[in-house]
N, C-alpha and C positions, 0 to 999 in steps of 0.2 A: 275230786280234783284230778286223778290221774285218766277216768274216764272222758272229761270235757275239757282237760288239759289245761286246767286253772291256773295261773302263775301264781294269785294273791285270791287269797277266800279272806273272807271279814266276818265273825260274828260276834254274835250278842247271848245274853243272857247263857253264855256260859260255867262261872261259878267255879271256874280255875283259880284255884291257888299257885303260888311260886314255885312250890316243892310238884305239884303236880305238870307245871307248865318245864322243870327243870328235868324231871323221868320220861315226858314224855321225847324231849328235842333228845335226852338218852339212848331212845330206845332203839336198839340196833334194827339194823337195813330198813327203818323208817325216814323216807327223804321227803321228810317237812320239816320249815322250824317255824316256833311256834310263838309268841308275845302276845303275851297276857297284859290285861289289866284287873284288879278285884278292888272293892271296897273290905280294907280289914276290919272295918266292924259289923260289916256285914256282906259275909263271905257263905253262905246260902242265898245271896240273890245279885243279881248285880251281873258284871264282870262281862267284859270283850276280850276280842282275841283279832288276830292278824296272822294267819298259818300262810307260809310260802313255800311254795313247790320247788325243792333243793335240782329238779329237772328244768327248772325254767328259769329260776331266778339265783343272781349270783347275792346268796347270803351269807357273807364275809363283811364284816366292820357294819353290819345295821344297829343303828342306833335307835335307840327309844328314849320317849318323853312320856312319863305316865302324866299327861296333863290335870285329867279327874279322874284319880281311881276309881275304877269299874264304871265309866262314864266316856271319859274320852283319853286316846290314846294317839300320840304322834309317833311314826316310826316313819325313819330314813335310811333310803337303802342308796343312792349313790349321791350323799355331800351337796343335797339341792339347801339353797337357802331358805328357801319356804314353801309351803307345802300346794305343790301343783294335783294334787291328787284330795277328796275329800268325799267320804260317804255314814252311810247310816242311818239308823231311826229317827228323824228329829220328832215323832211325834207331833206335827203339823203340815199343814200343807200351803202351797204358795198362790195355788188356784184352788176355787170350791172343785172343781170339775175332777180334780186327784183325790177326789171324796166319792163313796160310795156309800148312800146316797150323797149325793152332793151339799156340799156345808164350808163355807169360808173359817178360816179359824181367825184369832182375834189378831187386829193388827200388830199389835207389839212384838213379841215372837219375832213373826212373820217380816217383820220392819230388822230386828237384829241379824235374822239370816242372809237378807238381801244385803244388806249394810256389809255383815261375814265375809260374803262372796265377792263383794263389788271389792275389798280391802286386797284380798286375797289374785283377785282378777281371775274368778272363776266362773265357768257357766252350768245350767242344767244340759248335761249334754245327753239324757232321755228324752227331754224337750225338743232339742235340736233335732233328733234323727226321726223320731216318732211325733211329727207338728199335729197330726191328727187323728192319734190314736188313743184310744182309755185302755188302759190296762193296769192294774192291781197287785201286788204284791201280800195282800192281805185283805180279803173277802167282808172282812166285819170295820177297818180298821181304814186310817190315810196309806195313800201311796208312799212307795221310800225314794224319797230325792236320792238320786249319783249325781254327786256334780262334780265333771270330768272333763279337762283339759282339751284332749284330742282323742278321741274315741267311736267305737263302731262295730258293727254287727252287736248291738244290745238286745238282750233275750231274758224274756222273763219266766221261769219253765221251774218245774216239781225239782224238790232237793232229790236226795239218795236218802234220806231218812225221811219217819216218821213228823212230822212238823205243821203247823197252823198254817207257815210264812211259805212265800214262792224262792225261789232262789233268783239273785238277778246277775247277771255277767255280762260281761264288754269285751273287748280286744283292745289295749289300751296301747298308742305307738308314740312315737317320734316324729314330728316333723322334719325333722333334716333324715330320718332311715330313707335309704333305695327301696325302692316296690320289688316285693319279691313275690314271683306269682304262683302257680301249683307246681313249677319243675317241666322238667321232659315226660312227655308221653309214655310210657314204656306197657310193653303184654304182663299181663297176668303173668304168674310164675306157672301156674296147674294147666295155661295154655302148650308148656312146651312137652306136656305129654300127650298133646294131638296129635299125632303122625298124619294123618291125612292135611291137616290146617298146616303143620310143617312140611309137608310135600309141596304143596300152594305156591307156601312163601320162598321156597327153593325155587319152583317155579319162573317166580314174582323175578327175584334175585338172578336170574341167567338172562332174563330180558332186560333187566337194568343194566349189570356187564356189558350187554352186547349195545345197547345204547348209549353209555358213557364212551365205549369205543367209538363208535361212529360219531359220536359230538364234537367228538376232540376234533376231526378231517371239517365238520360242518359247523363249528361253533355260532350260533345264533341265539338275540335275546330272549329269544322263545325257544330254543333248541340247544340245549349245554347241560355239562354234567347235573349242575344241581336241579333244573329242573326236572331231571330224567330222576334225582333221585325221591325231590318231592312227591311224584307221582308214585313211583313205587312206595316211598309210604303210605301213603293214603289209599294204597290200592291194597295192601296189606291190613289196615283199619280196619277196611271194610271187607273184609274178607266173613 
């Protein structure tokens, strides 16, 4: 999580108990917390989880529904009325073609998912981004439906453990958020022990000076401070 900066990880066949899912959210300078689900009568198989990353997600007041112990679990993190967000193993698939080899699964299932979704006003949003791509989350097994609101950059890549399954992730946003794009440009830090590449840009920097002054006497749409100072960036970029 902290290396691909996961806000929400979701797993399965974990086999947490309460007292273990209660030491773990315990355990000092660990910023994850963690919600469990297990079946109590059988607490050797079974059981999900929902871990969020206390760096990206504000988990204060998250509620939980253990809907099917160690089967399905609702958890809400900001007072939505119903749940915009849904994923996991359904164990079926909604096209033969998310089969490998390819294989329709029966329609009934397959009839209550879509029914699920339609209720919920949810889409396949792996479908959406990837309309012509196969890709696999499990080599022997069906694809894992996300189906996701508003979502993007979906990646299907090797966990950090040992494991059968692929890991899958998303960037999951907001419609009404402002676009926020990479930031200002800025040098490496280990650039400003070049002395030569800073003599340059000194350089760079005394013919800007002298050109903001004379801008000011000749100001012109093509000729004024800030383009005088554009150019000296980009003339320092590329240095």
């Amino acid at each position: 999580m902290k290396d691909q900066k996961l806000g929400i990880l979701t797993l399965q066949e974990t086999h947490l108990i309460k007292d273990d899912e209660a030491a773990l959210n315990a355990t000092p300078g660990l910023r994850i917390h963690i919600k469990t689900s297990i079946d109590p009568a059988h607490t050797n198989a079974k059981g999900i989880a929902i871990v969020m990353n206390k760096n990206l997600v504000n988990t204060s007041g998250v509620k939980v529904h253990d809907l099917v112990p160690g089967h399905a679990l609702l958890v809400i993190l900001h007072g939505l009325p119903k749940p915009d967000i849904m994923l996991g193993d359904f164990n079926l698939v909604e096209d033969a073609l998310d089969r490998l080899p390819p294989k329709q699964d029966t329609s009934g299932p397959t009839s209550k998912l879509n029914e699920f979704k339609t209720h919920l006003k949810l889409k396949d949003s792996w479908q959406t981004e990837f309309l012509d791509v196969l890709q696999y989350t499990f080599a022997q097994s069906a694809q894992q439906d996300e189906l996701l609101p508003f979502s993007q950059d979906w990646e299907i890549s090797p966990p950090g453990i040992h494991t059968d399954h692929q890991l899958v992730s998303a960037r999951i946003s907001s419609r009404t958020m402002p676009f926020v794009g990479k930031g200002r440009w800025s040098l490496p830090l280990f650039i400003l022990n070049n002395k030569k590449l800073g003599d340059e840009i000194i350089e760079l920097g005394k013919v800007l000076q002298k050109d903001i002054h004379l801008s000011k006497a000749q100001c012109t749409e093509e000729y004024n401070p800030q383009t005088a100072f554009a150019q000296f960036k980009e003339k320092a970029m590329n240095l």
